[in-house]
N, C-alpha and C positions, 0 to 999 in steps of 0.2 A: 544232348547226347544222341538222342535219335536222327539228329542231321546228320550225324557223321556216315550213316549209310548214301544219302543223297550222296557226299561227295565221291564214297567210295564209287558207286554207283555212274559217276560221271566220269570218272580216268580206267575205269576198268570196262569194256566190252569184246570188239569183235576182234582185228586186224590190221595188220601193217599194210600199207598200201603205197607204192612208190610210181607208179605210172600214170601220165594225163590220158585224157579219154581218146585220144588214136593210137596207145600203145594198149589200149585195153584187152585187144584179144592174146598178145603178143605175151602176155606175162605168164608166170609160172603158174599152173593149174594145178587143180589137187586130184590124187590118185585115190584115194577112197571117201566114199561119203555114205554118211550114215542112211538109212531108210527106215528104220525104226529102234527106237530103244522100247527095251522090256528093262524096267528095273525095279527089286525087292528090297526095301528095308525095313529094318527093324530097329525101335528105339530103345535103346536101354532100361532094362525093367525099375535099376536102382538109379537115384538121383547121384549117387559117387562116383556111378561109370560113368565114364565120359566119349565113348564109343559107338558109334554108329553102325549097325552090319548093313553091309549090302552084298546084293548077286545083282551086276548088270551085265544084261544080254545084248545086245547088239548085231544087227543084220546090215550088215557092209556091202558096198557095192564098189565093183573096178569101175572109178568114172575117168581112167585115165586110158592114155593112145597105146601102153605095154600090158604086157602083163607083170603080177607085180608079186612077189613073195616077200614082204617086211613088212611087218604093220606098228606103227608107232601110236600110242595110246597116249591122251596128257590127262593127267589128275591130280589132285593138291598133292604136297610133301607132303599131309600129315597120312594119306592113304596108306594103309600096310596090308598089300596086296601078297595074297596066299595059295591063289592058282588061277593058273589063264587056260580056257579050252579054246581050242577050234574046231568048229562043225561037232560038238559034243567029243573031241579026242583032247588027252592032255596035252598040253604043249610048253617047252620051256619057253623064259622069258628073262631080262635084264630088265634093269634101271637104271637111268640117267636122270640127268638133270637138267631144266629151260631156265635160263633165267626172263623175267618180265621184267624188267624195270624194277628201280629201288631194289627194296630189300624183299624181293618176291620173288618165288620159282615154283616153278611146275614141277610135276615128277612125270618122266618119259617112261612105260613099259614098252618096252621091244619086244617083237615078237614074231617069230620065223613062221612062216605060213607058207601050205603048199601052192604054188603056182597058181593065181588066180589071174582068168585072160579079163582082156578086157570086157566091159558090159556084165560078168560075171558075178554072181552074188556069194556070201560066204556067210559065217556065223561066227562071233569072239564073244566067251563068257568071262568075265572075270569076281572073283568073290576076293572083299578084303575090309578090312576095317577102317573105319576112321576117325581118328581122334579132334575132339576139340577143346581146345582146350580153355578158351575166354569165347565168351559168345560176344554174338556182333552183329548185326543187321543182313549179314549174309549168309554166316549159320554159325545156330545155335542148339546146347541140349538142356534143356534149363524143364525143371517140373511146372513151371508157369508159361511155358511154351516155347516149343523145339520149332528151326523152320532151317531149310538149305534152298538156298536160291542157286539158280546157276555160276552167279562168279566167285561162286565160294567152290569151285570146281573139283564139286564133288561125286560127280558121276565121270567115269573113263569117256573120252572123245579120242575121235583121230586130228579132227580139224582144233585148233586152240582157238582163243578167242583173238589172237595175234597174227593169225596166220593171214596171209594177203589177201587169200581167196574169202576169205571171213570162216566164224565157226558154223558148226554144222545143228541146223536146223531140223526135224523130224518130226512125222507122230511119235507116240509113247502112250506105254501102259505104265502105268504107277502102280504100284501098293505096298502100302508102309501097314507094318505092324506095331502096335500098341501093347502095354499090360495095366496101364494108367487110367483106361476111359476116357485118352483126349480123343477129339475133335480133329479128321484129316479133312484137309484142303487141298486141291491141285486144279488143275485146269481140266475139262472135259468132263465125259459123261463119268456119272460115278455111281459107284454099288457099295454105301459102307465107306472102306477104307482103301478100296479102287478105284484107278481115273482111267478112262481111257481114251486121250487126245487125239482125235481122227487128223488134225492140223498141224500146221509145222509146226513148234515149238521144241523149248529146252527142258526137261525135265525138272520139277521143282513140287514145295512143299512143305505147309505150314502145320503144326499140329497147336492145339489149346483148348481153351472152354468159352464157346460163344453162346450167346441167342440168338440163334437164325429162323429168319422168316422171310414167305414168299413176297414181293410188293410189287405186283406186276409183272411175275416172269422173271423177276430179277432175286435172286437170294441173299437178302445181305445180314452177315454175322457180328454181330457188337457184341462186349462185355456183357458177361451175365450180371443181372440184377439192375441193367441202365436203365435210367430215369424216363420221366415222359418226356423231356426235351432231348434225348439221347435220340429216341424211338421216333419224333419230329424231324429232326435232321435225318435220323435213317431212311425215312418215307421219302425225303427229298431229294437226298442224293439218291435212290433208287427212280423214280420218278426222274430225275436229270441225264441215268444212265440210258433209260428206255428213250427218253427224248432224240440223242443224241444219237441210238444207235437210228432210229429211224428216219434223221437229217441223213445219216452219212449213208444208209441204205436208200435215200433217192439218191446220191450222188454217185454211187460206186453199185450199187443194184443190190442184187437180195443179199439180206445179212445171211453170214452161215452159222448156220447150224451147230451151235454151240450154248453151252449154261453161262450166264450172266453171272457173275459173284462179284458181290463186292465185300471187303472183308477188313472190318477196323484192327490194325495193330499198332504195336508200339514201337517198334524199331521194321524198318522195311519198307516204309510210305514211298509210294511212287513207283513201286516195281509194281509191270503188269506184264500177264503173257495170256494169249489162249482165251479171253474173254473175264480170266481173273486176275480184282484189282485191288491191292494194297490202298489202302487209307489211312490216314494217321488216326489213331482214336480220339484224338484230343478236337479234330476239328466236330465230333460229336456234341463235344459241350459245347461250340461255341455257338452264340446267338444268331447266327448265321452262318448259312454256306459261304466260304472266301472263296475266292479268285486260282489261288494256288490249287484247291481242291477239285475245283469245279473242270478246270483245265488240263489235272490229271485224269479226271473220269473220261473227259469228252477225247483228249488224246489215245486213252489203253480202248477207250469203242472203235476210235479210226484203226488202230491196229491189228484190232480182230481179222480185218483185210488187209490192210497194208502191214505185212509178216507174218501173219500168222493161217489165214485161207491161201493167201498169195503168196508166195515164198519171192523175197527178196536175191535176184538173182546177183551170186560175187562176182563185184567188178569193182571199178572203179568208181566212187562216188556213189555207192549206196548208200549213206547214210541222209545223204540230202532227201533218200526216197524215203528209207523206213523211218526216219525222225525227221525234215524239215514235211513233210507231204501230210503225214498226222498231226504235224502241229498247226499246218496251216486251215487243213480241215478243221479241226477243233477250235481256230476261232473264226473263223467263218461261223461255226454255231452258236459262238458265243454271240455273236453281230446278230444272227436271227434270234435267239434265246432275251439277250438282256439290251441287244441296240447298240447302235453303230459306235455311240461316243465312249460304250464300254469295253468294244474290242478295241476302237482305238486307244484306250489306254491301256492296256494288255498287249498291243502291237510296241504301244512305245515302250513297255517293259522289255518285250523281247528288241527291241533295236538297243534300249541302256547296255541290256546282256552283250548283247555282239558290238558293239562298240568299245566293249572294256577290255575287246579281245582282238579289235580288226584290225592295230596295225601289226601284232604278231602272231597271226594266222597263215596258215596255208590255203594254197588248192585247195575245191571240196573235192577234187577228183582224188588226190593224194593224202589228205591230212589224214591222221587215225587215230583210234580209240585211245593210244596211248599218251595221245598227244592231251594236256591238262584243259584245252581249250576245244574239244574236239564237240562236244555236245553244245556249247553256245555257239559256235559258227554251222556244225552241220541243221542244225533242228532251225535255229532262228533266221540265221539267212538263206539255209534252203525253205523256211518255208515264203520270204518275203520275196526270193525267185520264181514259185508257185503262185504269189497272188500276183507278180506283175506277169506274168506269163496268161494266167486265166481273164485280166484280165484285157490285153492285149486282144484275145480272140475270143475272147465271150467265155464267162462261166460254166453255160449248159456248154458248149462245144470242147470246152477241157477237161471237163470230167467225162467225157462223151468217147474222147481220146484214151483217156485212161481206162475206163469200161472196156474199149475191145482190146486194151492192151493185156489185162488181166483174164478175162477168157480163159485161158492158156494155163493158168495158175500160175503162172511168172511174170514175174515185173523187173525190168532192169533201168538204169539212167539212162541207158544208151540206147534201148528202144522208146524210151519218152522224147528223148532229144532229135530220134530219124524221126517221128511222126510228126514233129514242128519244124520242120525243116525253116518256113519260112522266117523262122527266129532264128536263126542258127547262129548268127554274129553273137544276141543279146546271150544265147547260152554256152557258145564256148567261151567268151567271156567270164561268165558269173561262173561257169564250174572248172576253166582250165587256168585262171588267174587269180591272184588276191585283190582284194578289192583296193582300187587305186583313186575308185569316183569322189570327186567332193564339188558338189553343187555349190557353188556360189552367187549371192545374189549383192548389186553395189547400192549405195544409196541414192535417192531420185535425186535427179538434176532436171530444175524445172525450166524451160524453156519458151514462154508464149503462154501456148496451152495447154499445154503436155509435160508431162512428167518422164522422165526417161529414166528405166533404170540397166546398167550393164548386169548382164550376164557369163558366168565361166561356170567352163565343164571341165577338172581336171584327169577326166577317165579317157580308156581307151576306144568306149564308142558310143555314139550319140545319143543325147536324151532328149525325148520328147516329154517335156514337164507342165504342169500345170503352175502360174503362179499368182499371187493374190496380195493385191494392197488394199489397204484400207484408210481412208482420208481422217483429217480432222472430227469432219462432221460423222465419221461412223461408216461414210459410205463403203459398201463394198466392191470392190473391182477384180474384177478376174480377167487372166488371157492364158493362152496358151502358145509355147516356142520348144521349138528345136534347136536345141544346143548342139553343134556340132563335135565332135573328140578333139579332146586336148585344143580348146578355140574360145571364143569367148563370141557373146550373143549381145542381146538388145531386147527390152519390149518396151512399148512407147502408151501409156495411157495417157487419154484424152480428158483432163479433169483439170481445175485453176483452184481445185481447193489443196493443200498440203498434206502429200502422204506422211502419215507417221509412223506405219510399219508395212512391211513387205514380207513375203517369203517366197521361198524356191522348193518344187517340188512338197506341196503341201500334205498331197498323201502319201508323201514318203514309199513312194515303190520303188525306190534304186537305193540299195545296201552303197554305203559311204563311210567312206572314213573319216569323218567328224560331220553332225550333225548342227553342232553351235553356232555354223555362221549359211544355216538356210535364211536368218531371221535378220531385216535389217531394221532399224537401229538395231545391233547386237548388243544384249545385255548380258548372255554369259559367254565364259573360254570352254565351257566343258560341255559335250554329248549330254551329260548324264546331267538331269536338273537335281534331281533328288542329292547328289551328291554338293551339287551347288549351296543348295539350301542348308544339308546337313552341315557342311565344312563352318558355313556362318554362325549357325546356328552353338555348334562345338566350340568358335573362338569367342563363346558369348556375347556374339554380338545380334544381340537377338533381333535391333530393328532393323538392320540389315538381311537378317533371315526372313521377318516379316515381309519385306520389299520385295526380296528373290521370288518368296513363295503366290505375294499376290502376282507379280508376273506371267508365272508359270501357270495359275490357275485364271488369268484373265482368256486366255486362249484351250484351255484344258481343265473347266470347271467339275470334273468326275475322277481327276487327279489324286485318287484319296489319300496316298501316302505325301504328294507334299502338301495336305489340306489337314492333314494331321501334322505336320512339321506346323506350316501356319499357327496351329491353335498351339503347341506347346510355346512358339516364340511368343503369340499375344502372351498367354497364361506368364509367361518369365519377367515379360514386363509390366505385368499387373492389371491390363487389360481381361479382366474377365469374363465380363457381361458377352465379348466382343467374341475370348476361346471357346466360352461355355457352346457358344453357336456352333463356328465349329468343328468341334469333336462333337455333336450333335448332329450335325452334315455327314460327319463318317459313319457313326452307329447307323444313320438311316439310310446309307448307303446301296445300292443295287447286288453288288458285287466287292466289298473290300479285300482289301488283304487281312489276312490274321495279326498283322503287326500293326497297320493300322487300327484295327478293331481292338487290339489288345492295350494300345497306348491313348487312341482315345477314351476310352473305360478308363485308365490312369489317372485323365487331364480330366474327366469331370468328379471322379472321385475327390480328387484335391481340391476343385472348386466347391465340392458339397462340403469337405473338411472345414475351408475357409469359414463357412458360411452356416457351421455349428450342426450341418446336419448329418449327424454322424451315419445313423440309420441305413440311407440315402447312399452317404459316404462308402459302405459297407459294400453293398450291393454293387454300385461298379468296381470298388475292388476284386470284387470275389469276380466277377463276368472278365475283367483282366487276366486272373491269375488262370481261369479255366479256358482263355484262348492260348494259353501255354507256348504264345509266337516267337519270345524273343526273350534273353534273360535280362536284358537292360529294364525291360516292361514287368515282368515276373517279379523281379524283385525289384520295382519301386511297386508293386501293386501288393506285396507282402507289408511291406513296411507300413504305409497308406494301411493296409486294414488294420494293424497295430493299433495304431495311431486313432484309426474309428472304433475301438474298443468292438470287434466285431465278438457278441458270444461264442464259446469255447465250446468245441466240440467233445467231449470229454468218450475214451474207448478203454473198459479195462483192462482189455488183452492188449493194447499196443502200449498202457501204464506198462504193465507187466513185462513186457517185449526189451523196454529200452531201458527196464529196473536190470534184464538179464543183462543187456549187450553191454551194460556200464562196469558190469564183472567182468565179464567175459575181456571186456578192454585190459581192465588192469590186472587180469590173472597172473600173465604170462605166459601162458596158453591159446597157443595158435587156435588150436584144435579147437577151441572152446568157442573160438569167436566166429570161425570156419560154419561152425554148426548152425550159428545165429542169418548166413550170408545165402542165397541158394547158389546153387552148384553151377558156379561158370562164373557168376555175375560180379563185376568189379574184383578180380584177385588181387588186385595190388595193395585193393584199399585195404586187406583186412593185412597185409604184408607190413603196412602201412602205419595200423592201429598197434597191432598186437606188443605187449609189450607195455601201453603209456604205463604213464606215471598217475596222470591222473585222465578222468573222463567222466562228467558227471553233465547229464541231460536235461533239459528241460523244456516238457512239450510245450507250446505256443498255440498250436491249432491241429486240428485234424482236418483232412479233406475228403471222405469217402469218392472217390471216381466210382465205383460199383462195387461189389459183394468182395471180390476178390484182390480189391487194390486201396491203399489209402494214400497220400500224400504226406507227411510229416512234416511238419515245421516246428524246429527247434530250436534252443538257445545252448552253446556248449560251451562248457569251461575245460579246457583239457591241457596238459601237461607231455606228450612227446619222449621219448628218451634224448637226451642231449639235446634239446631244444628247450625255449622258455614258454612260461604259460603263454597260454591263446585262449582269444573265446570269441563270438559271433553268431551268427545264425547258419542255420544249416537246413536243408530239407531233403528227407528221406523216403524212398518209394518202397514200402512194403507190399509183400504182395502172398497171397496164402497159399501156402503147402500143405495138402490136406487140412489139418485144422489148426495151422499155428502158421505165424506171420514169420517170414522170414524178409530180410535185407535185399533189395532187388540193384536199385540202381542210388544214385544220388542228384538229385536234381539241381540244387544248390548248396555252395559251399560257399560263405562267407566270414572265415574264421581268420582271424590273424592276432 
């Protein structure tokens, strides 16, 4: 449930953008832009309101060639805005309506303003409420923690986040008011429950109850009461952020001047602004830092400059800057941090991404946030743009470029792209076309002494590729050729022993539209291995998943997710001794994924099952269920510790808790079960419950995560109005309000 913000998070951002990069000066520009926001709110004293106050202030400027008297404000529908000033005088105003896509609309306040020329500055206050009514990863009011991010748009702008030009970026003064005793969060320097962001950004803001400690400069907040292994990962991910900031501070020069935060929650992982970073709470428990984690820290430290000291200038093709240009910095770190073979798999992660999207993609100059593919092509192949570009002209000399480009505090595409002029083909290309390239390599034709193998480039301009066979006996051979546009090539090695594999373009620095046939002999039809593997794997055909997967890892032994497909297809076909290994490979992995990590813990639990040790058996369950990656892995990792009679946690206030909610079910009374649910969280379900006929509980496990949160695992027998009985397991996230547990979310539902 907490991914659902990542998606949200990846179709909702900036602007519509419809022009390639020579009509870029030519388009509509924006007549006001923000300079600073002042905003005040205050959170509801009682957990039933559901209302947020705010007063935001706002200091506008004419950046336009008129002078201009209309100022249009965008803010959620649910705002109920109750007066607007200008320059501290009343002022009337209307509302309209934007729609955004789907079932989404902004609310427009209009507002008549005196004559402001241009370059001129002004003032617009507006005070108004805002309802929420279901919390969400973007905002929430919930007593176990309230947060508004910006695309929950909840502060008044001029600029929308659709707008062509892009939204508007600022400092900002924050201060939220509390009666509860939480914990505020925001970005920049702070006093209490004030921020005050000297840097662009968007206003935002998390409130709850953490344990924060300093670890090098860095402040990071976890669950109160977390473990020693909690407080392990904190150190490390703190340690990983300082690292990181200090890689990208030789490449872009002094870091600015900003608080470090890093900050574990539970819905919001991955949003970062201003030097403050969302974490999932859950990669805390896991036995290790994963890949996904480690790549959002090292990306929100490249941003502290890139968007946030540096202001992203609106144009065309920003987004290749503020997200393809951090993500390529950040693995660049990953490559000095954990070694080349591990950003290489991390690069092939991002080319799966963008493959799954390249033949219906656009321009990077024109595509936009709205578009459902806009962050896998702008972030991934704008960053694989960036490394073949730095590395065209030397690493120190492109960040060398980009250093005096930022000086200035702005950065745009279109001054990165005048200062390389002498690329100018390879980048109007990659940023004013979709990507049309697909490398192709033919299989050796041996002739004499020599092995010949054909070459095709079906892109619009020439590549200069690396490419590599490898004989019988192992030997390796290398050359290098210039593929000419839309033509086909040659390389000719000198060897009488028989090539058995080849490939095109090995380091993969030209974004293509299909990767499967750089490889000859070709063994798969699809970009994506992992999907290869899994597809096999899914029609149970397990020794053909085993075959896919040693392929893949004969050439990408650090491959961990299909190195964990590997060990579930041995494990299927009883090959044990052979899984046990490994998903043993994975655990001791440098960098996995979470779902890796969480399904090898799976695959050796079941082999300790096999093997009577239940004990054993127990312990990788439970390291499964606490990497919290995937629900396929989650609940076979429930089941599994069943199974190993893992001891019961036994809590008499959560007995207590679900003796009440089993009333509360069959009363008939809404109201009754409302009380048992905290305020926001899941409404439907209790819409849902209220009413059964029958509903009777029975706990399975408890999981303390910290002081203030538990895990549930039940078994339910329940009865429905107009439906038949049902029963299954269930898992429920309580979590405490003052001193009594209330109903948060629902982790798993397995009832039929």
């Amino acid at each position: 449930m907490k991914k659902i913000f990542n998606l949200t998070f990846a179709f909702l951002l900036l602007a519509f953008t419809f022009s390639v990069f020579a009509q870029d000066e030519s388009r509509a520009s924006k007549t006001w832009e923000v300079q600073k926001y002042n905003v005040a709110a205050t959170l509801p004293p009682t957990e039933t309101d559901r209302y947020l106050t705010v007063k935001a202030n706002l200091d506008l400027k004419n950046v336009g060639a008129v002078a201009g008297s209309r100022l249009t404000l965008r803010i959620s529908d649910k705002a109920e805005v109750s007066a607007v000033r200008v320059n501290n005088a009343a002022a009337d105003f209307t509302k309209g309506e934007e729609k955004i896509g789907g079932n989404r609309n902004l609310q427009r306040i209009i507002v008549r303003v005196p004559s402001v020329q241009p370059s001129a500055t002004f003032n617009v206050a507006v005070d108004y409420k805002l309802k929420t009514d279901e919390n969400s990863g973007l905002n929430a009011l919930s007593p176990i923690g309230s947060q508004f991010l910006p695309l929950s748009f909840w502060y008044p702008t001029p600029n929308s986040w659709y707008f062509a030009r892009g939204a508007d970026y600022a400092p900002f003064n924050l201060r939220v008011e509390t009666t509860n005793g939480e914990t505020i969060i925001s970005s920049g320097a702070s006093d209490k429950n004030s921020f005050e962001q000297k840097l662009f950004g968007q206003p935002f803001f998390i409130a709850g109850n953490w344990d924060t400690s300093n670890i090098g400069g860095v402040a990071v907040s976890i669950q109160k009461g977390a473990g020693a292994e909690e407080n392990k990962r904190a150190n490390e991910i703190a340690l990983l952020a300082s690292e990181a900031k200090n890689f990208t501070a030789n490449l872009l020069g002094t870091a600015p001047d900003v608080p470090l935060r890093i900050v574990a929650v539970k819905r919001g992982a991955g949003f970062s602004s201003g030097g403050t970073i969302f974490i999932d709470e859950s990669a805390l428990r896991r036995q290790k830092l994963d890949s996904q984690t480690v790549m959002s820290v090292a990306e929100a430290v490249a941003k502290i400059w890139i968007g946030s000291a540096v202001i992203i200038s609106s144009g065309d093709g920003q987004g290749a800057v503020s997200e393809g240009l951090p993500r390529f910095i950040a693995t660049q770190f990953l490559e000095k941090q954990y070694g080349k073979e591990i950003a290489d798999i991390e690069r092939q992660r991002q080319r799966i991404a963008y493959a799954a999207i390249v033949k219906r993609d656009a321009p990077l100059t024109i595509v936009s946030p709205i578009d459902d593919y806009y962050y896998a092509a702008v972030a991934n192949k704008g960053a694989m743009i960036w490394r073949f570009l730095a590395k065209s002209v030397g690493q120190n000399e492109f960040f060398n470029v980009v250093q005096s480009q930022i000086k200035d505090g702005n950065l745009s595409l279109s001054e990165i792209r005048s200062s390389f002029s002498a690329h100018k083909v390879f980048l109007d290309y990659s940023f004013e076309q979709v990507t049309e390239m697909n490398l192709l390599i033919g299989l050796p034709q041996v002739v004499g002494g020599e092995a010949k193998l054909a070459l095709r480039n079906l892109g619009a301009i020439d590549a200069l590729i690396n490419i590599v066979a490898i004989t019988q006996t192992g030997e390796k051979l290398t050359a290098q050729s210039t593929v000419r546009a839309k033509s086909f090539g040659e390389i000719i090695f000198k060897t009488t022993n028989k090539i058995v594999r080849a490939e095109i373009d090995t380091d993969k620095f030209y974004p293509q539209t299909d990767y499967a046939d750089d490889i000859v002999p070709s063994k798969f039809s699809e970009s994506d291995a992992v999907l290869t593997v899994k597809r096999s794997f899914d029609q149970q055909n397990y020794a053909k998943a085993e075959e896919n997967a040693r392929i893949v890892l004969q050439f990408a032994p650090r491959f961990d997710d299909i190195r964990t497909w590997l060990g579930r297809a041995l494990s299927a076909q009883g090959k044990t001794a052979e899984a046990e290994k490994e998903f043993r490979s994975v655990v001791e992995e440098k960098l996995p994924t979470a779902r890796s990590l969480a399904w090898a813990n799976v695959g050796l639990g079941e082999i300790a099952l096999k093997n009577d040790q239940n004990v054993q058996a127990a312990k990788f369950f439970d390291e499964a269920i606490k990497a919290d990656a995937e629900y396929g892995a989650m609940l076979a990792a429930r089941q599994g510790r069943i199974k190993a009679n893992f001891p019961q946690v036994n809590d008499e206030s959560i007995k207590a808790f679900f003796t009440q909610f089993d009333k509360a079910a069959v009363s008939g009374r809404k109201a009754d079960l409302d009380n048992l649910i905290a305020s926001g969280e899941i409404p439907r379900f209790s819409g849902g419950v209220a009413g059964a006929q029958e509903w009777q509980t029975k706990i399975l496990q408890i999981d303390k995560n910290d002081l203030n949160t538990a895990l549930v695992e039940v078994n339910l027998n329940i009865k429905l109005l107009n439906k038949n009985p049902e029963s299954g397991t269930a898992v429920f996230r309580l979590s405490k309000v003052g001193n009594n547990w209330k109903l948060s979310s629902i982790e798993m539902f397995e009832v039929k």
